[in-house]
N, C-alpha and C positions, 0 to 999 in steps of 0.2 A: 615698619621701616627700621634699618639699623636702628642703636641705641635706643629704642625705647622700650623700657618696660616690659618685660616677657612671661617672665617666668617670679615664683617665690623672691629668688635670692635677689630682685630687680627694686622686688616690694620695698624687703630690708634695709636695701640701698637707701631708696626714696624716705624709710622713716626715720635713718639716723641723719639723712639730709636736711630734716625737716624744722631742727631746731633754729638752724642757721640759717637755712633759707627765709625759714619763717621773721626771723631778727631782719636779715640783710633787705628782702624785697620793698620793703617802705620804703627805702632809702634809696634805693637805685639809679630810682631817677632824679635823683638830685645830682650825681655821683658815683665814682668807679671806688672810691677809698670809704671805706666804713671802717668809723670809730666803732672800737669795743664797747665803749660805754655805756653801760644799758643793755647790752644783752646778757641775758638770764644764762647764767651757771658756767660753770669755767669749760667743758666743752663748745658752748657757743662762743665763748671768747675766744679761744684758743681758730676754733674754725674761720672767725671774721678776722681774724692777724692771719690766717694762711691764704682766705681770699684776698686779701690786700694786697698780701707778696706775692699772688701770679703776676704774670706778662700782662699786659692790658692793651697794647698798642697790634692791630692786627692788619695785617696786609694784604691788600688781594689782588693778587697777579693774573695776569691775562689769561680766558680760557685757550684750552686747546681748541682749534676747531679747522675745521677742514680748509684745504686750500682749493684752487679753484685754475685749471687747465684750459685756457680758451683760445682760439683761431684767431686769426688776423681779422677777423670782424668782429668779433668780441664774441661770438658764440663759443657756449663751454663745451669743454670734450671730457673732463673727467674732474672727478672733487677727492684729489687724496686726503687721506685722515688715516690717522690712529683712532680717533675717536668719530662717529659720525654727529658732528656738532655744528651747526650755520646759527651764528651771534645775529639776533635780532634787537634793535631799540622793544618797548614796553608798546609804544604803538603800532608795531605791526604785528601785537600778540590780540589776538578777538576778545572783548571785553567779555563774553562767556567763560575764556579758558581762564583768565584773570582771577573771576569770580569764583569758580568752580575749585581752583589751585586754593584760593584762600577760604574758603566754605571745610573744605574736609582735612586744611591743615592746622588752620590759624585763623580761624572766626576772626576772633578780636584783633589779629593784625594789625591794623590800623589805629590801636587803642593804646597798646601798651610799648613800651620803653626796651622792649628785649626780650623778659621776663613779664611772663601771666600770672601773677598772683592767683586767679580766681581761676583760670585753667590750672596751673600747679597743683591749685587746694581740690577741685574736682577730680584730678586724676589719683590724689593721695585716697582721695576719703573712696572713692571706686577701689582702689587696691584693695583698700583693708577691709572693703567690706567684702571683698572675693566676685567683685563684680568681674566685668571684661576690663581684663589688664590696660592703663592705659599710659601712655608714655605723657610727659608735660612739656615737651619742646615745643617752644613756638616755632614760626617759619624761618626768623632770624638765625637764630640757636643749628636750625637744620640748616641753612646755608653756611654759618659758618663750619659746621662739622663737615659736610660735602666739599668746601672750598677745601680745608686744611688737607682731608686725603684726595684729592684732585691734585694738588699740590706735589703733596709726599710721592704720587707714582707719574708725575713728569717728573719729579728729581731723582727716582731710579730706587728710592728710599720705601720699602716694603715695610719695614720695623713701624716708621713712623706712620704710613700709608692705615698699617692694622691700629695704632696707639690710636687716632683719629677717630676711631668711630668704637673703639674699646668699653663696653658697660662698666666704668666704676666711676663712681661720687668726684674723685678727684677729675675724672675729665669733663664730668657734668661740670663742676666749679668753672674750670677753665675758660670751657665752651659760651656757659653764661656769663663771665667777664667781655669774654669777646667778642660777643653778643650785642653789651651796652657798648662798646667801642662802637661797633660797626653804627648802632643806632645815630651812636653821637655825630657820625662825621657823613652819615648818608640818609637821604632822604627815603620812605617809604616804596617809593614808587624805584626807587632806583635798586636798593633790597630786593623789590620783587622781581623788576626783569632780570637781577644773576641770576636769583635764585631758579626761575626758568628757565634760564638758559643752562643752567648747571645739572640740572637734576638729570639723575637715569628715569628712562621710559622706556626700559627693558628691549629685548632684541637690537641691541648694540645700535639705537637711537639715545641721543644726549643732548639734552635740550629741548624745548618746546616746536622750534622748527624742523627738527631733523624729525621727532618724532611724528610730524603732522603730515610732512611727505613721507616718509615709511610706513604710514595706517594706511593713511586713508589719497594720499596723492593731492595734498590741497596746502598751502603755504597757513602759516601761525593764524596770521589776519581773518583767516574764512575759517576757520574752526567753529561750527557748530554747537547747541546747548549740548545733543546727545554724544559730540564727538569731545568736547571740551569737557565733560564728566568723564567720558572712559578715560583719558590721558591721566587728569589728575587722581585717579582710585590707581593707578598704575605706580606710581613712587611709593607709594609703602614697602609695596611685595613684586617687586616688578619681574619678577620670574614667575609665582602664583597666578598674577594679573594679568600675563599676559593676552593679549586677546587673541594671538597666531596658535597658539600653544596650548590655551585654556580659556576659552570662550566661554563656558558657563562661568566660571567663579570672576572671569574680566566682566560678565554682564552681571553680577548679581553685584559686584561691586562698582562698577558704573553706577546701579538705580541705588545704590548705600548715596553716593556724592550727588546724586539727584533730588533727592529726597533731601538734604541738610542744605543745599541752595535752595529746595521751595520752603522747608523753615524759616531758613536765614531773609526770607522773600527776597530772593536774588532770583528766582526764576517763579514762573506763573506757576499753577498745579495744572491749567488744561496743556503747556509745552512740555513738562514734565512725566503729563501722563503719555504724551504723543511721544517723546524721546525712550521711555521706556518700552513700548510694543516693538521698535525696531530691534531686530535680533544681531548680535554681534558681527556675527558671522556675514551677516550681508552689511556689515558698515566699513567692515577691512575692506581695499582693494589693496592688496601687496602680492610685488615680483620676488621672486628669490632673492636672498643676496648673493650677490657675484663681489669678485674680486675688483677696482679701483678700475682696470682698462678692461676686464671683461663688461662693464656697465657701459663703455665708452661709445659713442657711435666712430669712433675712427682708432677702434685697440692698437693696432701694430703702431701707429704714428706714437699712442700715449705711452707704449711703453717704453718706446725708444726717448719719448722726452723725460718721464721716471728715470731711463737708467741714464741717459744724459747730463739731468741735473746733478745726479749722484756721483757719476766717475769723469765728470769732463776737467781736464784741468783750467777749463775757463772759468770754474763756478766756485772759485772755491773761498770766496765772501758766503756761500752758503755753510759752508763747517768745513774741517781739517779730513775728515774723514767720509767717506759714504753711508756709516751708521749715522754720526751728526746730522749730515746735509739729511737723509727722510725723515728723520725726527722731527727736524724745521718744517719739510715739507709737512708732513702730515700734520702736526699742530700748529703749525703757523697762521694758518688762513692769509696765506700767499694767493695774489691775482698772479699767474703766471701766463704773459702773453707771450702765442707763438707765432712762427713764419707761413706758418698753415693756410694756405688759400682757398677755403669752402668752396669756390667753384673748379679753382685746378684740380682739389683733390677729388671732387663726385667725376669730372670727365676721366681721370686716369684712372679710375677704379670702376667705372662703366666699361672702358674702353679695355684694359684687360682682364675682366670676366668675359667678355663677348669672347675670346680667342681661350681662356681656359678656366673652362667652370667650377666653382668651387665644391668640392667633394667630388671631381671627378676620380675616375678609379684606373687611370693613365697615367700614373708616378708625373703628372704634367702640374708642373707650378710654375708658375707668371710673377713678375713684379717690376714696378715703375716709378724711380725715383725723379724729381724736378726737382732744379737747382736755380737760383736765380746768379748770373755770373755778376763778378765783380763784388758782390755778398757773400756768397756763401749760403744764402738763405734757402733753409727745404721748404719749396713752396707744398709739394705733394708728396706723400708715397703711399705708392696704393698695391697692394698682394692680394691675388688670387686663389685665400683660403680661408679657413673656419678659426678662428682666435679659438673657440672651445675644446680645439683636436689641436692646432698646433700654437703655439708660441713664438715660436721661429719667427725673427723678420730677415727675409732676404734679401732686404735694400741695405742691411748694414752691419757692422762688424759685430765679433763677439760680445764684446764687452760692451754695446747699447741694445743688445738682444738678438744677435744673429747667430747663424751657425757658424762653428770653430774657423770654418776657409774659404767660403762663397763658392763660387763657381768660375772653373776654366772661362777664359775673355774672347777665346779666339782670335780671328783679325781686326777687332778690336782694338789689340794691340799695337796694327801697323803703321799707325799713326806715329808713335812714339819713336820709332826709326826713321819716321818723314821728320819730326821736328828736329829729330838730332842732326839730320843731316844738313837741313838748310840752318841751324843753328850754328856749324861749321862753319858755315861759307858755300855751299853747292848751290849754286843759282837754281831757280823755280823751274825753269827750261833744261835742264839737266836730263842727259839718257845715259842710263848702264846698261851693261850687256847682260842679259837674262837670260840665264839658260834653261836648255828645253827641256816640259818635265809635261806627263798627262796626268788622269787618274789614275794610270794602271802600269805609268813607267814615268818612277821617282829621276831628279836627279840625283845624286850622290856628292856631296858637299864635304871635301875630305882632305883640304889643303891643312898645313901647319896654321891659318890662321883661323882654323875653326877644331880641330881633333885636339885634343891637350893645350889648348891654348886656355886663356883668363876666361869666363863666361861661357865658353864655349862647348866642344860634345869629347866624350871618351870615345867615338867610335863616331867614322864616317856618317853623317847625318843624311838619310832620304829625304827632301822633299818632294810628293807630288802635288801636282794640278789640278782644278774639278777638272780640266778639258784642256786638253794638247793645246801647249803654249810655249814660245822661249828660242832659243837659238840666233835671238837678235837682240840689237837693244833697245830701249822702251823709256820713255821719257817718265819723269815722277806722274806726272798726271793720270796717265794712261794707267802707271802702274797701281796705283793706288784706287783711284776708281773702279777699275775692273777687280782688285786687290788680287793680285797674279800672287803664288806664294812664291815661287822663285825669283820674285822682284824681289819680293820684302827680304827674303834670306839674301842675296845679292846687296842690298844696300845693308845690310844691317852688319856685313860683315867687313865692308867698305869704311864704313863709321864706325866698328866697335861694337860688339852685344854686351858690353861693360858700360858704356857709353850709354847704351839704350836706355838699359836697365835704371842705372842713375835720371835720366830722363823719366820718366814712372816714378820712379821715387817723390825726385821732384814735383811732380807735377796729383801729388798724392794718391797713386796706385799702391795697394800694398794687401796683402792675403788679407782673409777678418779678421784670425787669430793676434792682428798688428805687426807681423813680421814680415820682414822685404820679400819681393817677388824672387823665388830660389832663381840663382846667380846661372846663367842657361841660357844657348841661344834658341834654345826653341822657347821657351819662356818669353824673351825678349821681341822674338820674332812673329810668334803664330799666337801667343796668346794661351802659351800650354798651362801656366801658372792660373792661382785663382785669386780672384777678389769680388765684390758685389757691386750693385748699381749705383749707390751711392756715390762710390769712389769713383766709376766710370762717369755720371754725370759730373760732379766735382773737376774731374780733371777734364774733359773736355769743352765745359766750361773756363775753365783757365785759357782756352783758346777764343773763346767768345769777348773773353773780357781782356782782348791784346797782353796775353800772355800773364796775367795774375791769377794767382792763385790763393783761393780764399776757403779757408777749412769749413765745412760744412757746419751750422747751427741750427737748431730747430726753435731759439729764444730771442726776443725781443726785450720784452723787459719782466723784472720780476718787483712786483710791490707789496708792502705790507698791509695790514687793514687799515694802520693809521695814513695810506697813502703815502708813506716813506717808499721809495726807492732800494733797492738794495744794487747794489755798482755792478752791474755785470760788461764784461771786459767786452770791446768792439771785436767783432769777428777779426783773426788774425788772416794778413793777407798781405802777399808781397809777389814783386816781380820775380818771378821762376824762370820766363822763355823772355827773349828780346819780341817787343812787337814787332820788328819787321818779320820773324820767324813767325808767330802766332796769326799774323794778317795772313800771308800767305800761304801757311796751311790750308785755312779758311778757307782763302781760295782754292785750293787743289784739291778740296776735299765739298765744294759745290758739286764737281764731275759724282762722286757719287750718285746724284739725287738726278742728275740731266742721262740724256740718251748716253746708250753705250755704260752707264754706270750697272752698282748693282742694287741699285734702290732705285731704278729711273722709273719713270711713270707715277710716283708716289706722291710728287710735291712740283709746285710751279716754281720753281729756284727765280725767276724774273719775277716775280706779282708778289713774293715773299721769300728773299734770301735765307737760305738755309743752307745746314751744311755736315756732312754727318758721313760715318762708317758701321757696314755690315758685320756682323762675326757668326762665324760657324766654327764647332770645337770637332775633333777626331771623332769620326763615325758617327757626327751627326748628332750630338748627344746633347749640343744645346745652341741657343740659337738668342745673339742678340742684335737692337739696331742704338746707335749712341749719335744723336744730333743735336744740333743748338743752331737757334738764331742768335741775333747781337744782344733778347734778351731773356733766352731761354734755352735751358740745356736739357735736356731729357733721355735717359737711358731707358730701354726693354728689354729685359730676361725673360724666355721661354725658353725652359726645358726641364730636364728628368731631375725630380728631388731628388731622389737618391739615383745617384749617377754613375753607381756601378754593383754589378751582385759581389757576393763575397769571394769569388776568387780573382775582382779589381777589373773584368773586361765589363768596360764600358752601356751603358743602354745607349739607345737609339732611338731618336723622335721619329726617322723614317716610317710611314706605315700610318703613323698615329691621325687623330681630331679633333684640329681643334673651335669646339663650339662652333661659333660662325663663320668663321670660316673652310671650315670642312676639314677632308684630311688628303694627307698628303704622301706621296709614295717616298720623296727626298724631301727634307728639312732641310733651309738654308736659313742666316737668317734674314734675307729678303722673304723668306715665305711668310713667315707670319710678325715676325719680331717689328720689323720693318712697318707694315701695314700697320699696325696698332699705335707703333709713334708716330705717322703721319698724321691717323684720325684723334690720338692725344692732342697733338699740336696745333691742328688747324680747330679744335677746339679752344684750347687754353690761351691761344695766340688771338682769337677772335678780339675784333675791338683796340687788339694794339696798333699801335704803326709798324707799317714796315721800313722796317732798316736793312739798310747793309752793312756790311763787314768795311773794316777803314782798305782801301785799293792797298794792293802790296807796295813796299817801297822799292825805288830803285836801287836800292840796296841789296833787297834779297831777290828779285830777279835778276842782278850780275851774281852778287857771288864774289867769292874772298876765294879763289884758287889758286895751287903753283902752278906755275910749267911742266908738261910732261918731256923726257928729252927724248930725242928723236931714236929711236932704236930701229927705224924701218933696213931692213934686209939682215938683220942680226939674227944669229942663233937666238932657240928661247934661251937657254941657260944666261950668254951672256947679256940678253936683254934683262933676264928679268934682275940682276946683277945690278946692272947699269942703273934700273926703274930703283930701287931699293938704294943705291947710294945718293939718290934724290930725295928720296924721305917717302918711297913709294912702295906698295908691294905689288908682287906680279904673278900672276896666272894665265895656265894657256888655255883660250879660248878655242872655238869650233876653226875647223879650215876653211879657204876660201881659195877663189880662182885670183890670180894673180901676177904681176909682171915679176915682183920678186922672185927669187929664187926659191922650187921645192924647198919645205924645211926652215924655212926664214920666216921671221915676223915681215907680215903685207901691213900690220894699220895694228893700231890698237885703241882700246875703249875704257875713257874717253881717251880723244884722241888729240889735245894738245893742253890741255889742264885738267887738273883736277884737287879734290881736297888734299889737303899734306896729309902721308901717311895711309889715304883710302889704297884700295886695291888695281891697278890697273889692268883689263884682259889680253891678253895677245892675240890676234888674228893670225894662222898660221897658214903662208904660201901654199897653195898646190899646183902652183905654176899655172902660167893663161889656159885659157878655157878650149879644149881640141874643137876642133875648127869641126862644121858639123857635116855629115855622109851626104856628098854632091847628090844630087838630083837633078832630071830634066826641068829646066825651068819652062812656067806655061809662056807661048810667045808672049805675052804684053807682060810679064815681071820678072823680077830678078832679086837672086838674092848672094846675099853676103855676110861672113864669118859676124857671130856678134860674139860677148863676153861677157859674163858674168860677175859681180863682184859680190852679190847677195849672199849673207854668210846664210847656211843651211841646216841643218838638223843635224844632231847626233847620224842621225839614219841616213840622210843624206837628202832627206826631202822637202821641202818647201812645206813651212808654216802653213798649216790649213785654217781657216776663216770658220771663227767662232763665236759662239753669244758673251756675253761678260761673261767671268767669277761671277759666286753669286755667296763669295766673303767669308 
């Protein structure tokens, strides 16, 4: 072992030590202070006045040892350390390891005061006679040397970490001072358990428990006669001994500690003989070592609580810094409990492997974050890949372990345009005019209040349709359910894509990298911006929990081993939207999940209110579904990891399979995103009550609007004039058959209020409707002029009857 006895110049040492030890050791246990008097010749005097003047008073501070990562049920998920150390009481060490630790370090243990007079003088008189070198530390002596550099390298202190265990006479003095200190003020048995728990047992095991589950997979208490000899032959040379490493020279010194317990008759000779025929190599059972959350059964959860604890600015009772805060972690032997819910998390990580398998070779990655609203609390998050191939968690931002920007949200986002706008004042029952756009014929969006304007495009902006839609107007309901894109671009520009934006913000949307959603109505609108599911749960939880908004946590509480508390701040959470806005969302966003939605058939919205939004990103390239009941919120990501080749055009889920659910020619994300929250939900919800959402107020089904003023039979110019000195803006919409004059506004949308400031459309005359080509009527009918008022197409044709958006 360090410091003992090695070589010649070790001998030397021991025999210019000898005069003064030999004087001082009578006396020791009376006492720390020896008088000179009486010992023989002026070098021993001189040496018992130098032992007098060391330090005497010795202190021993807490070890390192690992902390300990566990779920909302008290199951653990990971034990960070610096050191792999688990602090045991003396009784829950096997009275074999006990005996075996003091048989081959410290017979007499139990006997002597610190310092072994009759071991000291047996190891001197073996020196000199050129026997086997032998060192004379007792077990005291060796725990206090282990303590002091245990010490020295948590205080960062290397110099002093090497002086601690340094071969010369002067630190032997020292050691043996401090020695009888420790004697004085601790009892045997409490000596023994540090020093167990202290010692190295080689392969980055520290302690007698860490090393008992790293051999052999069995806690201190069951330590065996043959398992409790190989441990303790291992502190000497605990790299030589090892048993991973070097199995013959760990077994030949196993039966050396074997053999001096059947001496000591601390063990029989027929278990002795039986513990020696067992071969090394079949007493280990040991895994590799892995990294802290590579060991974890739930890694992506552990490392986002790792970097959590480290960078959140809630934690910072744990240190000033993220180097501080893991140092605590790792040495502290911290219980750290989290929001983690064992049974949410197995159903969302069943639930999306079924739809994308891990290691598949389809650039397809899944992930499923669960939020409990009004908390904040991450009940789950569960991904769709190998922790040993990636790292990456794509429930959450950079800086707790995710990639630098998440991923485009799609319509996702159109929510954020519904809240602003009934946040206004636009009552629930509200229709805009939507103009007509298909898959394959954009509208073109290109008024002063979207080309160079705040938030808005450098150039005329396309949207189209999954499927020819628009030319009329469309109540919120309608519009958002089916999520028409020419609705959401229509209303978003009505209220502001400045406006939106800031709504997102609020309501804690924002890239991973932590910078805002880039300032853009297509961003605001369609979802072109990126962020992860985290933040998508998080925020549309804020509508669960009537309009609060509570920053996401993964911690409950943090405790020390003496059961001290350490303060960790309440989830931060405040009112973001008015509840009457957040109820009625709620409402308007049930129509997703019921007929005519684009999730319908997924969920009973009556037997269990729910309420939720579709998203599909450009070309298909990924596909999410984001719902919440009143106590649960739940986001799904499916699509392409990497989501674009290197010259930036897009992948496509089109084509792909997934797992069990097959594959698909179109990706939306009703195809699979959708399907996976529902079977998430009506799992993780099982056994709750069903609630509903609080009914909307009569507040936000009126509505806070002005008066539109009458512009009927005006030019546009001077209408739209007139609309604008009201606090309005004005666009001409499609033409219609009417009494007004060609060329004149017939009606406008809306058509007698609206919010201050939104946009209002113009319907433009084309004069009454031509009376239609006579015909013989058959004798028993007749017919007569009718008229038209139905505004029509760009083209000039009646809206054709379609299935939803499918988001």
């Amino acid at each position: 072992m360090d410091g003992r006895a090695q070589n010649i110049s070790a001998v030397l040492r021991l025999l210019l030590g000898f005069v003064v030890l030999s004087a001082v050791s009578g006396l020791l246990v009376a006492g720390i202070a020896v008088p000179a008097i009486g010992a023989g010749g002026q070098a021993a005097k001189d040496g018992v006045e130098a032992f007098n003047e060391l330090p005497s008073e010795f202190t021993i501070s807490p070890l390192a040892q690992q902390s300990k990562i566990v779920d909302a049920k008290n199951n653990v998920i990971a034990n960070p350390y610096d050191e792999n150390r688990i602090i045991v009481p003396l009784k829950k060490i096997s009275q074999t390891m006990q005996d075996a630790q003091i048989a081959i370090e410290d017979a007499r243990f139990y006997e002597h005061g610190g310092l072994d007079p009759r071991g000291f003088t047996r190891a001197l008189i073996s020196n000199l006679q050129g026997g086997q070198v032998q060192g004379a530390s007792t077990l005291t002596q060796q725990y206090v040397k282990i303590t002091l550099q245990e010490q020295a390298l948590r205080a960062g202190d290397e110099q002093a970490a090497e002086a601690a265990v340094e071969k010369n006479y002067a630190r032997k003095l020292q050691e043996l001072k401090y020695a009888i200190n420790v004697e004085d003020n601790y009892t045997k048995d409490q000596i023994l358990q540090g020093y167990l728990n202290l010692v190295y047992y080689g392969d980055q095991a520290y302690g007698v428990e860490a090393a008992a589950l790293n051999y052999f997979g069995v806690h201190a208490s069951k330590l065996n006669l043959g398992q409790s000899a190989l441990l303790a032959g291992i502190v000497q040379q605990p790299t030589a001994y090892n048993p991973v490493i070097n199995p013959k020279q760990a077994r030949a010194r196993r039966d050396v500690v074997l053999t001096r317990m059947e001496q000591l008759g601390l063990a029989s000779a027929k278990d002795v003989a039986a513990a020696k025929k067992v071969p090394v190599v079949k007493m280990v059972k040991k895994t590799p070592v892995k990294g802290v959350c590579h060991r974890s059964s739930q890694p992506y959860f552990c490392a986002y609580v790792m970097a959590y604890l480290q960078n959140s600015p809630q934690l910072s009772a744990l240190g000033k810094t993220p180097e501080e805060r893991l140092k605590r972690i790792n040495q502290g032997g911290l219980t750290i409990r989290t929001t983690l819910d064992p049974a949410m998390q197995k159903a969302a990580q069943q639930e999306i492997v079924k739809a994308v398998p891990i290691g598949n070779k389809s650039n397809l990655g899944g992930a499923t974050s669960v939020v409990e609203p009004g908390t904040g609390k991450v009940l789950a998050m569960a991904q769709a890949s190998n922790f040993e191939k990636t790292q990456t968690n794509w429930n959450v931002d950079q800086v707790y372990g995710g990639g630098p920007y998440g991923y485009q949200f799609g319509s996702t986002a159109k929510v954020f345009g519904l809240v602003t706008a009934l946040e206004k004042g636009m009552p629930m029952d509200s229709q805009i005019y939507v103009p007509f756009a298909s898959s394959s014929t954009p509208y073109s969006f290109d008024g002063p209040e979207v080309v160079g304007a705040p938030c808005g495009a450098d150039k005329p902006w396309d949207v189209t349709n999954d499927y020819s839609i628009g030319g009329r107007e469309m109540s919120l309901a309608e519009g958002i359910s089916k999520s028409i894109n020419t609705w959401a671009a229509q209303l978003t520009i009505d209220v502001g894509p400045c406006d939106v934006l800031d709504t997102m913000k609020k309501m804690g949307v924002h890239m991973a990298n932590g910078e805002e959603i880039l300032r853009s109505i297509s961003n605001a609108t369609l979802g072109s911006g990126t962020t992860t599911p985290l933040d998508l749960a998080s925020a549309y939880a804020t509508l669960a929990a009537s309009g609060t908004y509570c920053e996401p946590s993964p911690i409950v509480s943090i405790t020390t081993p003496e059961k001290e508390e350490i303060k960790v701040p309440k989830t931060e959470c405040k009112q973001v939207i008015s509840a009457d806005t957040a109820d009625a969302v709620s409402y308007l966003l049930k129509g997703t999940l019921r007929a005519g939605g684009t999730a319908q058939g997924l969920w009973d919205v009556d037997q269990r209110p729910a309420a939720g939004k579709t998203g599909t990103t450009e070309n298909h390239n990924q596909g999410w579904f984001v719902g919440y009941t009143p106590q649960v919120a739940t986001a799904v990501w499916t699509g392409n990891v990497v989501a674009a080749d290197k010259n930036g055009a897009l992948y496509t889920l089109n084509g792909k399979c997934f797992g069990d659910y097959g594959c698909f020619s179109k990706v939306f994300g009703n195809t699979v995103s959708a399907p996976v929250w529902a079977a998430t939900m009506k799992r993780i919800t099982e056994g709750m009550p069903a609630k509903d959402f609080p009914a909307p107020s009569e507040k936000a089904r009126r509505g806070d609007l002005d008066p539109i003023p009458s512009v009927y039979g005006r030019d546009p110019d001077t209408a739209i004039a007139i609309l604008q000195d009201a606090g309005f803006a004005g666009q001409v919409g499609s033409t219609i058959n009417s009494d007004a004059p060609a060329g004149t506004v017939a009606g406008t949308s809306p058509s007698s209020s609206a919010l201050a400031g939104s946009t209002v459309t113009l319907y433009i005359s084309a004069g009454p409707a031509p009376d239609p080509e006579p015909t013989t009527p058959e004798p028993s009918k007749t017919s007569k002029p009718t008229s038209s008022a139905t505004p029509t197409t760009p083209s000039g044709r009646q809206r054709p009857t379609k299935p939803p958006g499918r988001g």
